[in-house]
C-alpha positions as CSV (number, residue, x, y, z in Angstrom):
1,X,72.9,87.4,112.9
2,X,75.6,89.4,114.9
3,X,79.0,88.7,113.9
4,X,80.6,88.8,117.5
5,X,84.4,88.8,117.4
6,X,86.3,85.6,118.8
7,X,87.9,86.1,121.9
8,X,91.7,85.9,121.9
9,X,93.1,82.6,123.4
10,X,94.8,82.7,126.2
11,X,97.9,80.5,125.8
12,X,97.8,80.0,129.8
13,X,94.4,78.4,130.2
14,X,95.0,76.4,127.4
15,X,98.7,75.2,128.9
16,X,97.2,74.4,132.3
17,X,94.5,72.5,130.8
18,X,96.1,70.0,128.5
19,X,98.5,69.7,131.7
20,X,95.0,68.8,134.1
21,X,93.8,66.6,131.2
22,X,96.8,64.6,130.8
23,X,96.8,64.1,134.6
24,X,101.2,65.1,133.9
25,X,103.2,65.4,137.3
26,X,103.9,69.2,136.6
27,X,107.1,71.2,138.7
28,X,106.2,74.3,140.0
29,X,109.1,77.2,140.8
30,X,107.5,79.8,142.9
31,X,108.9,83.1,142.7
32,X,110.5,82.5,146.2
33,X,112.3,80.2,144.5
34,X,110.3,77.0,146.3
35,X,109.6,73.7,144.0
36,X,106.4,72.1,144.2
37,X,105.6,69.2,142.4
38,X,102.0,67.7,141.7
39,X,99.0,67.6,139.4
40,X,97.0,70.4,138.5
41,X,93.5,69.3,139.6
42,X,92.1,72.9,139.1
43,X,92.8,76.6,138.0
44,X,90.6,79.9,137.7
45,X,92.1,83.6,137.1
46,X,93.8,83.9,139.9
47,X,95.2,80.4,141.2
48,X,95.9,76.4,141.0
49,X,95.3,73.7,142.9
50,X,98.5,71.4,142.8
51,X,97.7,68.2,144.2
52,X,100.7,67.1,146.3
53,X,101.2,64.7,148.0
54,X,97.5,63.3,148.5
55,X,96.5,67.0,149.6
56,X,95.7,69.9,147.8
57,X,97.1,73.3,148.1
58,X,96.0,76.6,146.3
59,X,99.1,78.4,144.9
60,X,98.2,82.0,144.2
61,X,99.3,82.5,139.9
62,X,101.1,85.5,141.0
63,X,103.6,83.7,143.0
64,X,104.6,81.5,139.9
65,X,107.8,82.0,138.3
66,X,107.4,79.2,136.0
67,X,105.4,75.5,135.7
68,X,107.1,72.8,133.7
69,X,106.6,69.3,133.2
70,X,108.5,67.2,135.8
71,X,111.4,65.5,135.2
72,X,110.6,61.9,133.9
73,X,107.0,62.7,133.4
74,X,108.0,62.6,129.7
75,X,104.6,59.9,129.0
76,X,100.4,61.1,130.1
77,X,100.4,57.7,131.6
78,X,103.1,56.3,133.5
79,X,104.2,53.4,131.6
80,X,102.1,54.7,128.5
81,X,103.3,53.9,125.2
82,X,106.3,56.1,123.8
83,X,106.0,58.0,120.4
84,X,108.0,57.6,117.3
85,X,109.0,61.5,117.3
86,X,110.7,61.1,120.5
87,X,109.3,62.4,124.7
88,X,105.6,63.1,124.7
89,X,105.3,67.4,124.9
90,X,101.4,68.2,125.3
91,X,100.0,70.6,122.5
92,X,98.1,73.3,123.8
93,X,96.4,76.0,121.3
94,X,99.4,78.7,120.9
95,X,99.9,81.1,118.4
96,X,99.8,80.0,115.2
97,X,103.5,79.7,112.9
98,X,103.6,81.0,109.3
């Protein structure tokens, strides 16, 4: 058996998933300084889908100046229950702390 080495993980796929699969309203400042705020429904290499509004648009990753959670989109499910540590901040796989 080939030992094949892992590949390195990419912090950015990993954010923009846990932010799909918790369905969170995300804020998106493009680099034009524009705000758009929706779900992530889908990303590849290049791009995201953002749905806003009921409709989807395809933001190209290299006019993102930064994604955030929105405002008041502290819980994955509106309503949802709160946690005892305080606002709910999605763990993605990061680099690991010593």
């Amino acid at each position: 058996m080939m030992n094949t080495p892992k590949p390195a993980i990419n912090v950015q796929d990993g954010f923009f998933y846990q932010l799909r699969r918790d369905n969170l309203l995300v804020e998106i400042t493009l680099v034009s300084e524009k705000k758009q705020m929706g779900r992530i429904r889908r990303f590849d290499k290049y791009a995201v889908v953002l749905e806003v509004d009921g409709r989807e648009e395809l933001i190209y990753k290299h006019a993102i100046a930064s994604v955030a959670i929105a405002p008041g989109a502290a819980s994955p499910v509106a309503g949802g229950p709160s946690t005892p540590q305080g606002p709910y901040r999605p763990s993605y796989p990061g680099p690991s702390r010593p």
